[in-house]
C-alpha positions, 0 to 999 in steps of 0.5 A: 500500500502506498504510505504516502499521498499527494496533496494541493497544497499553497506554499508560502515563501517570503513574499512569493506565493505558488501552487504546489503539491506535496507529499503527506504521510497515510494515515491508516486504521489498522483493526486487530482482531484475535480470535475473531474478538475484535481488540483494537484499532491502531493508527499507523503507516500502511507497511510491516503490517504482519509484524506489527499486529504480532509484535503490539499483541506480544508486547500486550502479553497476549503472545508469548512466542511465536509458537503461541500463534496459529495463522496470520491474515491481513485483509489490506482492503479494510484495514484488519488483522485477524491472528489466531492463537493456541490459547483462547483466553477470554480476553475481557477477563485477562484484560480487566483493571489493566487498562492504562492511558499512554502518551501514545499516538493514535489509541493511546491505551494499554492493557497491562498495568505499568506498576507491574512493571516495577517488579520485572527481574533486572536484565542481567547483560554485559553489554557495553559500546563505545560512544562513537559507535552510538554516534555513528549509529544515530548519523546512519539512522538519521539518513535512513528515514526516507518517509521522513525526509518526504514528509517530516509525519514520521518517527523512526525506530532501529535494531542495532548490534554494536556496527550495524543497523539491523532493522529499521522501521517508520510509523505515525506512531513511535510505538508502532515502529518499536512493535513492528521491529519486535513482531519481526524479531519475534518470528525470526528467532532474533537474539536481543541479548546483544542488541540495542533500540534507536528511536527518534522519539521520546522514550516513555515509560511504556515504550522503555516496558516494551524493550525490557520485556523483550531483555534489549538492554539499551535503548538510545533516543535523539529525544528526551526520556521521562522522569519514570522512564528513568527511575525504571531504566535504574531498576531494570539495568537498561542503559538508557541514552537520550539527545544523540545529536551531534556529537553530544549525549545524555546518559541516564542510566546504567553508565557502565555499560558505556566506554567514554 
């Protein structure tokens, strides 16, 4: 499907006043239904559909590995995921209290609760970078961004080994882009032990329950984290980097993971 749609637009320079068209970023409602209930609808950007729809339903706890998961239809046409799973939880059940209002794009909601988080285990690694790879990693990500260069609506999310970018994915919703790379990661047997996330924006607490469920133990932003986010970082032994620009850092946590 196309992620991008040409618009008439007047563009305004100084004084000069002219009729353009311009490229905007689709806006797609994307409905999850599972086993045949329907769960949710998401606004995203139209590609990676698959792994989005599998990686939001695993970060929900609905899917624990990719065993859990029988089919996986996308209807492209109307804007529906239906998966299928081995075990039919009733899922107003699972999901009863559990409801939390995130700073999400789209449907901000989730369905675990995020106080849980803080009895998570600490992430036992021995990950450590070197600062100049992070600022050569940011200076490849930022070029990677081709829906954003065209339109400027788009966050920007990558998995990293210390040399390379391994995955990247764009979405109207940072959190999409993360699901998108964690539902790959998960029906590819992906090792994340070694591995770290690169996102453009801000890292909320949800976003930062969404790596330590899946034991990443860094995640670098060239955006700015909050205050929970870095108490969490703190208890879980997730190295947590923000405002990557240049060549200027903010560490927030877990310093000995990083060579100076």
């Amino acid at each position: 499907m196309n992620e991008v749609k040409e618009v008439d637009i007047i563009r305004i320079k100084d004084n000069d006043v002219a009729e353009e068209t311009d490229e905007v970023i689709v806006e797609y409602p994307f409905t999850i239904f599972l086993n045949d209930n329907e769960f949710i609808t998401l606004l995203c950007t139209p590609s990676s559909l698959e792994h989005l729809a599998i990686g939001f339903l695993h970060s929900e706890g609905l899917i624990g590995t990719k065993e859990d998961i029988l089919d996986v239809k996308i209807d492209h046409k109307k804007g529906i995921a239906y998966v299928y799973t081995k075990n039919k939880t009733n899922l107003k059940e699972k999901l009863y209290g559990k409801r939390t209002i995130t700073t999400g794009c789209g449907k901000g909601t989730v369905f675990y609760n995020v106080i849980d988080s803080f009895k998570s285990k600490k992430i036992k690694h021995d990950f450590k970078i070197d600062k100049e790879d992070i600022i050569r990693l940011i200076r490849i990500f930022n070029k990677e961004s081709e829906l954003f260069l065209k339109t400027g609506g788009v966050h920007s999310c990558a998995l990293c080994d210390k040399d390379n970018i391994l995955i990247f994915e764009e979405d109207i919703g940072r959190h999409n882009a993360l699901d998108k790379i964690l539902g790959k990661t998960l029906m590819e047997d992906i090792d994340l032990k070694d591995k770290m996330i690169l996102t453009s924006g801000r890292i909320s607490s949800e976003v930062l329950i969404k790596v330590a469920k899946r034991g990443i133990p860094a995640i670098i932003s060239r955006s700015a984290p909050t205050n929970l986010t870095v108490e969490m970082a703190k208890d879980l032994n997730i190295t947590l980097i923000g405002f990557v620009r240049g060549r200027k850092m903010n560490i927030y946590s877990n310093f000995p993971s990083l060579n100076f």
